[in-house]
MILUMKOL-564301 format. One record per atom (N, C-alpha, C): x, y negated, z negated. Coordinates in steps of 0.1 Angstrom, whole numbers, plus 5000, padded with zeros to 4 digits. Layout:
XYZ
...
This chain:
198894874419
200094804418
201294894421
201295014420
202195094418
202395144431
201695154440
201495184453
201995064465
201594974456
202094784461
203594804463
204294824448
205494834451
206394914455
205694994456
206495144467
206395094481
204995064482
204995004499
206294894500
206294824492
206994704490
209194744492
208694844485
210094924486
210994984499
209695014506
209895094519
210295004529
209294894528
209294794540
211194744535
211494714522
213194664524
214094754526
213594864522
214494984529
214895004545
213594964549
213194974570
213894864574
213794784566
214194624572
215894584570
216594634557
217894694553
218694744565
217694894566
218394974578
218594944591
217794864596
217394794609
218294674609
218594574602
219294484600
220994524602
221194684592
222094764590
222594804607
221594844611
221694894625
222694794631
221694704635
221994584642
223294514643
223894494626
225194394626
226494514627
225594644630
227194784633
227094774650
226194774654
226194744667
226594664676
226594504669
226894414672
228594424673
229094454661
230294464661
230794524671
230494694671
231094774682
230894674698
230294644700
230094594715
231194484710
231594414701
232294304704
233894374708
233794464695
235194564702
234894624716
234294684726
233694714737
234194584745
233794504743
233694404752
235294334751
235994334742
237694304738
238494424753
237494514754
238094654763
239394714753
239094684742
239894824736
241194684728
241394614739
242994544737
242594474726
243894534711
243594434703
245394424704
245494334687
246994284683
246794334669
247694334662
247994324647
246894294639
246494194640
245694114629
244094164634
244094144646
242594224649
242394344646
243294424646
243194564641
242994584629
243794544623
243494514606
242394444602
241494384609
240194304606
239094364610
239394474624
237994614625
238194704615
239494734608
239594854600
238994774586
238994684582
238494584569
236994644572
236894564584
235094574589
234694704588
234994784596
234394944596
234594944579
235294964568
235195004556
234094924550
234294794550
232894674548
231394784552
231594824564
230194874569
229994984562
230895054560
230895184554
229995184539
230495104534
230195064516
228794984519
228694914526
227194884530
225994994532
226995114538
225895224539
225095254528
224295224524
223795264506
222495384512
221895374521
220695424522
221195554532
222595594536
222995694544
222695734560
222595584567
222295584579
223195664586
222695764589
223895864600
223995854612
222895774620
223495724635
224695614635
224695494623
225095404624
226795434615
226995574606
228095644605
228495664614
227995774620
228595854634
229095734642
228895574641
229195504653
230695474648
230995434636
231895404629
232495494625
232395614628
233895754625
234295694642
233195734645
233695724664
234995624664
234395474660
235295374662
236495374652
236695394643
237995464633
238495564643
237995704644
238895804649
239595694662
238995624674
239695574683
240495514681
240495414667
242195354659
243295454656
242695524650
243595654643
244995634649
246195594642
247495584645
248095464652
246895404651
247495254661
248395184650
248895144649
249695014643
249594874644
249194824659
249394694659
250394644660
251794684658
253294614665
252894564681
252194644685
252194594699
250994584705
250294534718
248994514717
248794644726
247894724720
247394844719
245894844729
245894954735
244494974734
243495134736
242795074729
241595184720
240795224735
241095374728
239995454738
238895474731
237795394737
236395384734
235695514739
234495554731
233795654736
232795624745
């Protein structure tokens, strides 16, 4: 039994991180695909998001960190007064 639920453990951890993967990835390409140009309110709704993702991190995915410093550092100083755009890596 005890071995049941370790396997059991693993498999939501795999499935977590993979899922984890997926809806960070998803995101970035939607910013990718905007080509950088946001306004005000979208800016303020990837910086929400990237924090959202961040606190989601529970298990310490560090590819799916490193994606989201990336995409922060490229906001770094924007404001949003005017429609901006983000240098993507």
């Amino acid at each position: 039994m005890k071995q049941n639920l370790r396997a059991e453990c693993q498999q939501f951890v795999e499935q977590y991180v993979l899922g984890f993967r997926k809806e960070v990835a998803e995101f970035c390409d939607q910013v990718v695909e905007a080509k950088g140009q946001v306004h005000g309110k979208t800016l303020q709704a990837i910086r929400r998001k990237i924090e959202t993702f961040h606190s989601m991190n529970v298990f310490g995915d560090g590819e799916a960190a490193g994606k989201l410093r990336q995409l922060k550092a490229a906001m770094a100083g924007l404001t949003g007064r005017l429609k901006r755009k983000l240098v993507l890596y």
